[in-house]
C-alpha positions as CSV (number, residue, x, y, z in Angstrom):
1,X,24.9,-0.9,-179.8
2,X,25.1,-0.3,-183.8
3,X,24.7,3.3,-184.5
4,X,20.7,3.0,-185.9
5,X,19.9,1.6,-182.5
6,X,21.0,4.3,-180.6
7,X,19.6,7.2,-182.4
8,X,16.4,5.3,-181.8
9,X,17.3,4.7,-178.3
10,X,17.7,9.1,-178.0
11,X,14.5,9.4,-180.0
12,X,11.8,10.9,-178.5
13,X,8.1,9.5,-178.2
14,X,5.0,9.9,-176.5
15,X,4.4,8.5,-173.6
16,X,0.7,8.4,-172.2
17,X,0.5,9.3,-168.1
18,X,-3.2,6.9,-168.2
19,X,-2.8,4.4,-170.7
20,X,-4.6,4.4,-173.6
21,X,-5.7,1.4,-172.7
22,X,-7.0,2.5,-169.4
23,X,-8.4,5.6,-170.3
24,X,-5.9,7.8,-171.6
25,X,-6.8,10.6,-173.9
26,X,-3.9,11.8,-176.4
27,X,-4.3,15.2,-174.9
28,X,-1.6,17.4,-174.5
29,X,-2.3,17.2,-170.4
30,X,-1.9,12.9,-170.6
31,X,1.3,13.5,-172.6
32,X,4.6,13.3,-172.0
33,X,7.6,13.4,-174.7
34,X,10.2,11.5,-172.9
35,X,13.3,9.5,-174.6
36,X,12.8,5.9,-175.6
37,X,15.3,4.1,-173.6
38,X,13.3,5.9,-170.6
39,X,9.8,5.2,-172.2
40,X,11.1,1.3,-172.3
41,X,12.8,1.0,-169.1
42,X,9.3,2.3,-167.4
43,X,7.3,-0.3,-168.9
44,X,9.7,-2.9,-168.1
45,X,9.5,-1.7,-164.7
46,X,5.9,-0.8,-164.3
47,X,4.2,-2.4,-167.0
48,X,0.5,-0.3,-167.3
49,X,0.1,0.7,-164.6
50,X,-1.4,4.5,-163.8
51,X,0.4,6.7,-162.0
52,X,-1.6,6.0,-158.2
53,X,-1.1,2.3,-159.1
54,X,2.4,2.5,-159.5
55,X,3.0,5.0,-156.0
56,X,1.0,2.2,-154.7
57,X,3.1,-0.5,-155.7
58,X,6.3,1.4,-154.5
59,X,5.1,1.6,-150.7
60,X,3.5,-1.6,-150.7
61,X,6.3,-3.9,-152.4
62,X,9.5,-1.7,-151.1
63,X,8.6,0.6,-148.3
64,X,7.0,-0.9,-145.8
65,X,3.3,0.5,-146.2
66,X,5.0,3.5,-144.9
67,X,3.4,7.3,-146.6
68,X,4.5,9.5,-144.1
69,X,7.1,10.4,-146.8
70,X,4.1,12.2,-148.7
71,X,3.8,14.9,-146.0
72,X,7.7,15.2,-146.0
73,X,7.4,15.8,-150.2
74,X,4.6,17.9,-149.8
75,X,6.4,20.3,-147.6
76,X,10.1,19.9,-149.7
77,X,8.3,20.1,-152.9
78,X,5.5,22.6,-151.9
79,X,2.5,20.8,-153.7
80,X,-0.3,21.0,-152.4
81,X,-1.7,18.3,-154.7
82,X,0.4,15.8,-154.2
């Protein structure tokens, strides 16, 4: 990697939580200033999807259906919101 690409790979950028293009406001509570390589790598990996789509996805496609690992985070993690 040439030197150019990765200071733009450590940049920073925004990174909308609902798509712009689903919704998403550019308020500071949709926003999240995350590094590039990171911003990529997420939309490689999960494309547009919202947040609940992508939890979705996750215990559809690679566990099972299963969400009794929500009451377990819940508990670890002491969210009551999750």
């Amino acid at each position: 990697m040439k030197r150019g690409e990765k200071l733009r790979a450590n940049a920073s950028t925004k990174h909308h939580i609902l798509p712009s293009s689903r919704g998403g406001t550019d308020n500071s509570d949709n926003i999240a200033i995350v590094p590039n390589k990171i911003h990529n790598d997420y939309h490689k990996y999960f494309s547009n999807r919202t947040p609940d789509e992508i939890i979705c996805y996750l215990v559809n496609e690679f566990w099972n259906g299963q969400w009794w690992w929500l009451e377990i985070a819940k508990e670890k993690y002491g969210k009551e919101d999750l």
